[in-house]
Backbone bond lengths (Angstrom), bond angles and torsions (degrees), N, CA, C in turn:
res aa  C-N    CA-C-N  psi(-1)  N-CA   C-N-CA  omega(-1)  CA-C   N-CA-C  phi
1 X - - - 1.442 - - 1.520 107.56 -
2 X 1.638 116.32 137.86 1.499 113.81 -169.29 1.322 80.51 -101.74
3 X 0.935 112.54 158.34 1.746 136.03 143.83 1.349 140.22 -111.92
4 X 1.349 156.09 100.79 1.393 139.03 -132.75 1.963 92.48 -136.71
5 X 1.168 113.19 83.07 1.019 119.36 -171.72 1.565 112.69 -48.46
6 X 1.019 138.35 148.48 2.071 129.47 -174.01 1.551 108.87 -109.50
7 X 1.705 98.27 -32.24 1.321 104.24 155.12 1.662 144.39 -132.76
8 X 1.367 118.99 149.62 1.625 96.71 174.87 1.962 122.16 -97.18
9 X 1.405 117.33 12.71 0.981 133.88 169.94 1.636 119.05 178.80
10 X 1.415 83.70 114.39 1.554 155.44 -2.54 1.315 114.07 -57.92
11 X 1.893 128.92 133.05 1.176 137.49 175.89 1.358 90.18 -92.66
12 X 1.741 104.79 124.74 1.804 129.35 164.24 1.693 100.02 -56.13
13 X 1.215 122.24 55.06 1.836 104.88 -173.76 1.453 97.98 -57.77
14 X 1.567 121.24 -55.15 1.427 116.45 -172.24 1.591 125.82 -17.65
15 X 1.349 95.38 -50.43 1.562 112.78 -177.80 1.611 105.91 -81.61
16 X 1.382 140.93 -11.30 0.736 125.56 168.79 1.211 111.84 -100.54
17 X 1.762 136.15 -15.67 1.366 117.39 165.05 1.383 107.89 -88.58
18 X 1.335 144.16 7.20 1.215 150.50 93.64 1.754 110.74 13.86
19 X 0.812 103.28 -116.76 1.660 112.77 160.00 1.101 132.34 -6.56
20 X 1.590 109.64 -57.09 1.390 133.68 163.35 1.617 110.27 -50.08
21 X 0.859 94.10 -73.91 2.261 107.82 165.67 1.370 107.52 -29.37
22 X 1.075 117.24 -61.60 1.495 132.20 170.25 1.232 137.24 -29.06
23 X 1.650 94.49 -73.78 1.700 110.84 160.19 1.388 129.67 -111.50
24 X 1.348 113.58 12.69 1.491 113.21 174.40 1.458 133.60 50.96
25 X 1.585 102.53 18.26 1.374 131.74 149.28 0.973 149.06 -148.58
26 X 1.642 157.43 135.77 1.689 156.58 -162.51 1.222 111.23 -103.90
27 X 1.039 106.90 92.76 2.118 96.75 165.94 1.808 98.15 -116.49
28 X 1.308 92.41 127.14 1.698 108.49 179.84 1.457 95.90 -107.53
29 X 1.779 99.43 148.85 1.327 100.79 166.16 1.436 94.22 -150.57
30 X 1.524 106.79 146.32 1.650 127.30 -178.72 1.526 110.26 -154.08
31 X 1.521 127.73 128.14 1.028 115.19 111.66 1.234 148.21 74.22
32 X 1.338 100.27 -100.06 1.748 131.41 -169.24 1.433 95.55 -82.51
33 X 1.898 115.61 171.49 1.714 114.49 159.61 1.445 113.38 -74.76
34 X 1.114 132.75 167.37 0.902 153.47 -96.26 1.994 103.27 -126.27
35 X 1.565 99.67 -32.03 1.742 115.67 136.87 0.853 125.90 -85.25
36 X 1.937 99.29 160.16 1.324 117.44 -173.09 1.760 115.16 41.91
37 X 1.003 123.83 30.18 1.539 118.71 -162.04 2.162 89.62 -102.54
38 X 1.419 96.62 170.97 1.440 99.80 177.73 1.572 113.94 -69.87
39 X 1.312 109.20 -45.89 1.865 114.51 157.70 1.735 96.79 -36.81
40 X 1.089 113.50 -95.84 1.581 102.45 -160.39 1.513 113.69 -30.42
41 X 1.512 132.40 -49.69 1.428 123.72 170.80 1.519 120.06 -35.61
42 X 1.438 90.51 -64.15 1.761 94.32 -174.52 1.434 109.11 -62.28
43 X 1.444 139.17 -3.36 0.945 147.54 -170.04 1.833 91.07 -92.65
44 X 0.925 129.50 -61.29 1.398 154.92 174.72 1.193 98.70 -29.17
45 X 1.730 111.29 -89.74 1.252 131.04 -165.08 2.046 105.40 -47.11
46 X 1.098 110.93 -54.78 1.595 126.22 172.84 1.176 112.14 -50.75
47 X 1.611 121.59 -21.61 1.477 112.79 171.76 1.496 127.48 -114.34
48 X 1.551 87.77 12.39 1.202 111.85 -167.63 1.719 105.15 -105.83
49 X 1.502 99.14 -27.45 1.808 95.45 178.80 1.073 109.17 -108.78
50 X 1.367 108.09 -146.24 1.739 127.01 -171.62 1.719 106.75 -77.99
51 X 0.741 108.82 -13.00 1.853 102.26 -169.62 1.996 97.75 -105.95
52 X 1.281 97.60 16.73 1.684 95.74 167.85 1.643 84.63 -92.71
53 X 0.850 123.34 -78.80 1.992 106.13 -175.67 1.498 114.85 -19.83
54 X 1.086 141.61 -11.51 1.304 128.42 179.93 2.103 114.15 -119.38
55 X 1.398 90.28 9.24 1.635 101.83 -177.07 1.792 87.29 -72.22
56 X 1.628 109.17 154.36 1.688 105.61 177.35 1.639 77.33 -123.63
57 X 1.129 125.94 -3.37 1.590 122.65 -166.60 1.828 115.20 -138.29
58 X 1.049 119.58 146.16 1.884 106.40 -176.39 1.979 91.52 -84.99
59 X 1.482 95.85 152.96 1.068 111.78 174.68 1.442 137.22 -67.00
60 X 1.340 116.84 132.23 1.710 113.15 -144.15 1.385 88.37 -111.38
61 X 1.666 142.45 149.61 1.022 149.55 145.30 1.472 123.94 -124.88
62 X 1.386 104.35 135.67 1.208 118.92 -145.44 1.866 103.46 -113.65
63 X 1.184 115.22 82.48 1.469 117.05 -172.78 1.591 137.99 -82.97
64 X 1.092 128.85 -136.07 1.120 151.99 164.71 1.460 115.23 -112.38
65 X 1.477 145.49 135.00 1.707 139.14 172.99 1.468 105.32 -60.71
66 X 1.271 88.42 133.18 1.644 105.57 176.69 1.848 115.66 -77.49
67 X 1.236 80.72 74.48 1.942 101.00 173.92 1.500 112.37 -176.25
68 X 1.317 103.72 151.94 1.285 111.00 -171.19 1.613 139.34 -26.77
69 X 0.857 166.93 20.34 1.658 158.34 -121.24 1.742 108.25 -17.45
70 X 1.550 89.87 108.64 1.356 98.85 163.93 1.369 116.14 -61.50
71 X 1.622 116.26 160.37 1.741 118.67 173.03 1.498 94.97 -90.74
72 X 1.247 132.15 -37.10 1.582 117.63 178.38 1.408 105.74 -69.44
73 X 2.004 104.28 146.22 1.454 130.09 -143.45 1.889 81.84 -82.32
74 X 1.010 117.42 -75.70 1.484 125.96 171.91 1.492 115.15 -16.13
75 X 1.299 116.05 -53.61 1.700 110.04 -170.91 1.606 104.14 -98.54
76 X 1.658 121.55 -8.00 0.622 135.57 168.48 1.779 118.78 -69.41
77 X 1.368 121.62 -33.03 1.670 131.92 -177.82 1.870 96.41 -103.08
78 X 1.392 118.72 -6.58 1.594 123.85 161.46 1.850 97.22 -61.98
79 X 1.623 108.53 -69.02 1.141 120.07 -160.62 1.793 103.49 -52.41
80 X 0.829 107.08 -25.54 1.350 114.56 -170.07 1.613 121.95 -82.47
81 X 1.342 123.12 132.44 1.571 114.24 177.09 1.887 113.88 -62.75
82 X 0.836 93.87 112.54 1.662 127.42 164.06 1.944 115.22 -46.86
83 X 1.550 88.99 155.16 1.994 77.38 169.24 1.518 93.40 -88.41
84 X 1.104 121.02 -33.48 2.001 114.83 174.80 1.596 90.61 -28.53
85 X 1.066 120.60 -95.72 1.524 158.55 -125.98 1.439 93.75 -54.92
86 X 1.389 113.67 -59.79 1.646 109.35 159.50 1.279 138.42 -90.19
87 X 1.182 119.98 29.67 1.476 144.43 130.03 1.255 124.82 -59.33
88 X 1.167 110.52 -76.09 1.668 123.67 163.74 1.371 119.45 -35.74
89 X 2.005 121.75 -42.98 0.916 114.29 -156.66 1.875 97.87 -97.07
90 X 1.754 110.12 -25.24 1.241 87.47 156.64 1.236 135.59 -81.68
91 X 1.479 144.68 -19.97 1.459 142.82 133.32 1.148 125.44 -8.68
92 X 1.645 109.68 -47.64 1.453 112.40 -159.59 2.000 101.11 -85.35
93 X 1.736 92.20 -17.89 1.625 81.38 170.65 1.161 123.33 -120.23
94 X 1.415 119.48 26.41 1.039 128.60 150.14 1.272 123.18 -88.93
95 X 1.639 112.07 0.36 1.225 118.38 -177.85 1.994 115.73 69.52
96 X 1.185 97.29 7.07 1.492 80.00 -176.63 1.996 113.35 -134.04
């Protein structure tokens, strides 16, 4: 199940431990580095309430490289999360 949140305040958590209940796993992807980012919250909040009992897997977040943003376009779509990157990272918690 995707989720495409519309906002980050107020964060819909409901609907995302919702989700969580659902499929019995969190993979976030953003953007931003890899702190303080909205992934790490929802990562937080999910392990922080009731819908961490129903995780079968720890929560994966799927970011941006932790270094500056290059101005070249090339090292610039490196820095950036990939469809690889969240492939892999849901595979890797789905275990399969």
């Amino acid at each position: 199940q995707v989720i495409n949140l519309r906002t980050i305040r107020p964060m819909d958590i409901e609907m995302v431990e919702a989700s969580v209940v659902k499929t019995n796993h969190l993979v976030t992807v953003e953007g931003g580095w890899p702190q303080f980012g909205v992934g790490a919250e929802i990562c937080a909040r999910i392990m922080e309430g009731p819908a961490f009992n129903y995780l079968d897997a720890p929560a994966v977040r799927v970011t941006g490289a932790d270094v500056p943003m290059p101005y070249a376009k090339i090292l610039e779509d490196n820095c950036l999360p990939q469809v690889k990157d969240i492939i892999f990272a849901v595979k890797k918690t789905l275990n399969i």
